[in-house]
N, C-alpha and C positions, 0 to 999 in steps of 0.2 A: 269226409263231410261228417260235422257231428252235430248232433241235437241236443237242444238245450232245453230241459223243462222251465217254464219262465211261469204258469199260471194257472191253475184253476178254476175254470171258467162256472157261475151257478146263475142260472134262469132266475129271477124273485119281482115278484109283485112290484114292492116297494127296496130298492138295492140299496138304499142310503141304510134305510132301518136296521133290513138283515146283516150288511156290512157291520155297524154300527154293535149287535148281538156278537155276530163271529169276533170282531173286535174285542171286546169284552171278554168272552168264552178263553178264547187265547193267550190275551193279554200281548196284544199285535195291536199294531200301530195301526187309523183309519186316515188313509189318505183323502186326499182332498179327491171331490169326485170331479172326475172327466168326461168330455163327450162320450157318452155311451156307457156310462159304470161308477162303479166304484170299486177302488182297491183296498185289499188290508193286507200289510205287509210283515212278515217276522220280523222283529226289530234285529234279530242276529243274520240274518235273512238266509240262517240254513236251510228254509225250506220255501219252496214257490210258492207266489202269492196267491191271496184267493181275488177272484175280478166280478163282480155282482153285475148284471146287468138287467135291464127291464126288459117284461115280458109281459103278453098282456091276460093271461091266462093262469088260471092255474096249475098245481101239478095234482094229476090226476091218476098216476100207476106210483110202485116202485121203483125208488132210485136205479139206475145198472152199474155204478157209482155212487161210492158214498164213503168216506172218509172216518179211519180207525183212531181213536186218541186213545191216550193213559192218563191216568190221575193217580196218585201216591194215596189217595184218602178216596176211594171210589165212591161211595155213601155219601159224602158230605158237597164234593162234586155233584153228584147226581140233584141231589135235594138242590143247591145252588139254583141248577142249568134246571129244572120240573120250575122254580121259584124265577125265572125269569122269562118262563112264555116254551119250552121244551116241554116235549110229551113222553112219553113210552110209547114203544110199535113194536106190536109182534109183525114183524116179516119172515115167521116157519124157525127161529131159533128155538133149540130144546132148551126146555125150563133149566135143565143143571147149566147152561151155557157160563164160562165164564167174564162173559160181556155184557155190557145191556144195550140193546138197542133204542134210539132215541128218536125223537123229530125238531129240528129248528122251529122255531116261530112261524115258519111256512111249509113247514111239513115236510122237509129235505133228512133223510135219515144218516144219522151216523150212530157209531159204535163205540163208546167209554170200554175201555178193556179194563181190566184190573191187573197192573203190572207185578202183582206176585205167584 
């Protein structure tokens, strides 16, 4: 018996929106939404999709998940993703780190690495 990673499922206020953001961020494709969500798809679809669904509440702790990217130009990415509704969040990273920690539109954290 084998398992298939098929999704990534993220809680969000408004999922069309946040979709619509990750969408963007990626450069992945925003599917049409479905009972219950929306999806955004790798258009290579080497990697599982992300599934947004509604939630009525916000989020209130840190992620226990949270998703690592790379950018070739870390700076310029970053200022992008600050210019498009992303925050900075310290969650206990040392200052020399070499990543930065961020927040979505809705305060869902992830990590921009610097792939050199």
């Amino acid at each position: 018996m084998g398992i298939t990673w098929e999704a990534l499922t993220i809680d969000a206020r408004d999922p069309r929106s946040l979709a619509q953001w990750w969408a963007t961020t990626l450069g992945w494709r925003l599917m049409d939404p479905v009972p219950g969500g929306v999806e955004v798809q790798d258009p290579t679809q080497a990697a599982p999709s992300l599934f947004f669904v509604h939630v009525g509440d916000d989020k209130t702790t840190k992620n226990r998940l949270h998703l690592d990217l790379s950018a070739g130009d870390q700076p310029s990415v970053i200022e992008d993703l600050l210019a498009r509704g992303a925050s900075r969040a310290s969650v206990g990273q040392p200052d020399d780190a070499e990543h930065v920690v961020l927040r979505d539109p809705e305060g869902n954290e992830f990590c921009l690495l610097d792939p050199e």
